[in-house]
N, C-alpha and C positions, 0 to 999 in steps of 0.2 A: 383871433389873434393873428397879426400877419407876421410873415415868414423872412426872412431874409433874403427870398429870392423876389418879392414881392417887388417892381421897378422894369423902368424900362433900360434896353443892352442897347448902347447905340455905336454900328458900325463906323468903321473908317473914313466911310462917305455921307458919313450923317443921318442914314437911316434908323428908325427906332424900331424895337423888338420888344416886346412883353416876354418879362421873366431877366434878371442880373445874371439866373447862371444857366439859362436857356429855360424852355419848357415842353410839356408834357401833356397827352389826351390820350383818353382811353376808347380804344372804337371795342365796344360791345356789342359781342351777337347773338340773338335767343332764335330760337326756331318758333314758328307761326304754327297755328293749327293744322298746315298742310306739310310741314317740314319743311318751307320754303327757311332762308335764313330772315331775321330782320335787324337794323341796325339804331342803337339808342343816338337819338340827334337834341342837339340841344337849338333852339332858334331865342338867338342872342340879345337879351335887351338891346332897346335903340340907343343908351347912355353908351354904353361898353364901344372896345375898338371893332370896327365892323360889325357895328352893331346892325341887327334888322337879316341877319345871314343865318345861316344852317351848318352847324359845326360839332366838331366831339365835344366834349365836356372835356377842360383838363385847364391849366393854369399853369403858373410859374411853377419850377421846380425850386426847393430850399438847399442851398449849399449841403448839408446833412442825408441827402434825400436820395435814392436811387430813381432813375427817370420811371421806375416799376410803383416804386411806391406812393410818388407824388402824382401820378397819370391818374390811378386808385383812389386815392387822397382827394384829389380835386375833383374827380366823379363825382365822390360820395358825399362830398360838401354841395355839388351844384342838382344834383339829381335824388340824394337821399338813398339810392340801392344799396343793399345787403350786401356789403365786398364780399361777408360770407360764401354769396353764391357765386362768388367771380374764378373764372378758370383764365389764369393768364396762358397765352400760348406763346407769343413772341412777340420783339418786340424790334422795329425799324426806324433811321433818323431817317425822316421824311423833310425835313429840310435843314440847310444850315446854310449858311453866309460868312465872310470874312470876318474874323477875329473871334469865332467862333462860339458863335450863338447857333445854336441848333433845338431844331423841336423834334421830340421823337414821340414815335406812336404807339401804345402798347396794345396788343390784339389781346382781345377777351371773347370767353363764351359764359354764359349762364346755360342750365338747362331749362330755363322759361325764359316769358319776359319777366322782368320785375317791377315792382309795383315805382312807382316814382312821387318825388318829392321835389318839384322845384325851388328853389331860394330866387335872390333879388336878381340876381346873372340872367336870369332866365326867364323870355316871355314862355316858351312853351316850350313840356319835351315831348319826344315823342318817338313810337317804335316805327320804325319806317322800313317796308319792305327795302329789300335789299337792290333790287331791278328799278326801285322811283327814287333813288338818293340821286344821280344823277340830273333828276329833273327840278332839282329843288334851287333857290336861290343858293348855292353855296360860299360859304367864307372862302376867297380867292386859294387862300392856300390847302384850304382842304379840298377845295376844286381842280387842282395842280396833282396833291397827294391821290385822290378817289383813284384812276385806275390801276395806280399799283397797288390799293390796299383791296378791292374788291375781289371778289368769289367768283370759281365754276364751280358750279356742284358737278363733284365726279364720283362714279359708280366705281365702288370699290368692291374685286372677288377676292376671297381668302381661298388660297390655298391652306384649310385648316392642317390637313398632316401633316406639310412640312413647317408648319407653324411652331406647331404643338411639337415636334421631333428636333426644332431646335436648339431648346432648350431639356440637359437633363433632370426633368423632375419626378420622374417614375410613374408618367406618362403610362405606358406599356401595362403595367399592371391593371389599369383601368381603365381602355383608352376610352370608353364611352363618355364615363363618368370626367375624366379630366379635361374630354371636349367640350363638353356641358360645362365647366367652370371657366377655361378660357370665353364661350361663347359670353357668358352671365358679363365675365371681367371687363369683354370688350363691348359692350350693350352699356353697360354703366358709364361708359369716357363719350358716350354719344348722346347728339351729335355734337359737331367740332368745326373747327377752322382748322385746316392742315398746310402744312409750309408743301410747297409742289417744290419739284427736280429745276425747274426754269426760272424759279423766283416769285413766281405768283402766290395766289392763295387760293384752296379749293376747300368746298362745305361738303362734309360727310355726314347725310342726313342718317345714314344706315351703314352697316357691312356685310354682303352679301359671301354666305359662307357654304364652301362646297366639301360635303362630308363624304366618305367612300367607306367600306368595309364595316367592321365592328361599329365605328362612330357615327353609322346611321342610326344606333336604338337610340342618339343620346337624349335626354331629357329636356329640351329647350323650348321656348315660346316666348321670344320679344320681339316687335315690330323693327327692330333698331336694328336686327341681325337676323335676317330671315335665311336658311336655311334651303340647300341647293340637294339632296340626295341622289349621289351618281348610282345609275343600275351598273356600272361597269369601274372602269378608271375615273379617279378624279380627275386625271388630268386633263383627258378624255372632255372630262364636261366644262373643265374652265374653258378651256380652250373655244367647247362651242359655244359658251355664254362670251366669252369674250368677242368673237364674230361677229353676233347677234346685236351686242352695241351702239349705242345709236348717242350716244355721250359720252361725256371722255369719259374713259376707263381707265382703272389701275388696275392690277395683277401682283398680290402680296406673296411672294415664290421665292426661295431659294434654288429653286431646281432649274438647274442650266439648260436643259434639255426641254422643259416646258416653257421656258421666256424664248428659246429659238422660237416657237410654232405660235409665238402670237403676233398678231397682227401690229404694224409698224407705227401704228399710232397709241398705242397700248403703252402705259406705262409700266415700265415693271419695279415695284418697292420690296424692299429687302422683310423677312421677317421682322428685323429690330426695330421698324419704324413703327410697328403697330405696336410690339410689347412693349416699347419705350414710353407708350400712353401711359402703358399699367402699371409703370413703377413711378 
């Protein structure tokens, strides 16, 4: 059934646009068996506009329709995925023109690939390392959009105590025990596309998490949050994993006194940026 948005917007200078009330794509990213990221591309029947190009899956938006929903929507009509599995993260108009027609792009993750289902829209899809998009014929515009939507993987160190000390949840009582539940909370929201301080976007394939005192007995074993145990101060060891660095780094710290003593390329993220995953 077609939608109301279904039609072409034509600017003040005569230019046509697909979509009456703009339109919408969904860039999806699964992690590869190496934890590299990958991203779902569609390559555009030859009938279609720019046809024979490399693009997101997405279409017109429907007057009714938030650009979240119709990005989703038009995936999962052109490609068959599980929206089930879909984690939206954010979402940016990547372009617009006068009288305001704009296409926005809604970032997603899965935690695999998913299986795919192409329709008529579509010679082929396919999961495409994140490092070969670039090299691909791309649809002019998503050739324009690709550097600002793409990925650094950055190595992320948890400052786990004052993580965990941020919030009061009676922490103290258990502190092993309730490291071990943070560690489990934040292994599950991974891996991820994260909004960076600059405006980019970086791939959190893991979090690298540095425990000190009592919270070394705690209970944990996932690849996704491997486990730093300081003989001394924590702070002590972010600080020298932070050093050690050899890609961008972030540093998750509230503690004013350990964000002086890291190195100037270091980022420093607030607690709330990680637990805001978990709510």
């Amino acid at each position: 059934m077609r939608g109301d948005g279904d039609g072409w917007a034509t600017t003040p200078d005569g230019v046509r646009h697909w979509g009456r009330h703009g339109a919408a794509g969904l860039l999806l990213r699964a992690p590869l068996e190496d934890g590299s990221p990958a991203v779902l591309l569609q390559h555009r029947a030859a009938w279609s506009h720019q046809g024979g190009t490399w693009a997101l899956p997405g279409g017109a938006r429907d007057s009714h329709e938030t650009t979240i929903h119709a990005a989703v929507r038009e995936a999962q009509e052109e490609t068959g995925i599980d929206t089930g599995a879909v984690r939206v993260r954010t979402e940016l108009v990547t372009a617009s023109v006068d009288g305001g027609w704009t296409y926005t792009t809604v970032v997603a993750d899965a935690e695999k690939t998913l299986a795919l289902v192409p329709n008529g829209e579509s010679t082929e899809l396919r999961w495409v390392p994140e490092a070969d998009v670039e090299h691909m014929p791309l649809h002019p515009g998503f050739a324009i959009a690709w550097p600002s939507l793409r990925t650094t993987e950055v190595r992320v160190l948890l400052d786990t105590a004052n993580v965990l000390g941020s919030r009061p949840t009676g922490w103290w009582r258990d502190r092993a025990g309730a490291t071990g539940e943070l560690l489990d909370r934040i292994a599950q929201v991974l891996p991820r596309t994260v909004e960076l301080p600059d405006g980019g976007f970086g791939w959190l394939p893991r979090v690298e998490a540095v425990l000190e005192g009592q919270a070394r007995a705690v209970d944990h074993a996932d690849a996704r949050v491997p486990v730093h145990a300081a003989t001394g101060s924590g702070d002590d060891e972010l600080a020298r994993l932070a050093f050690t660095a050899d890609t961008l780094t972030a540093v998750v710290t509230a503690d004013r006194g350990l964000r002086g003593r890291l190195p100037a390329s270091v980022l420093a993220l607030s607690p709330s940026t990680v637990l805001s995953w978990l709510d």
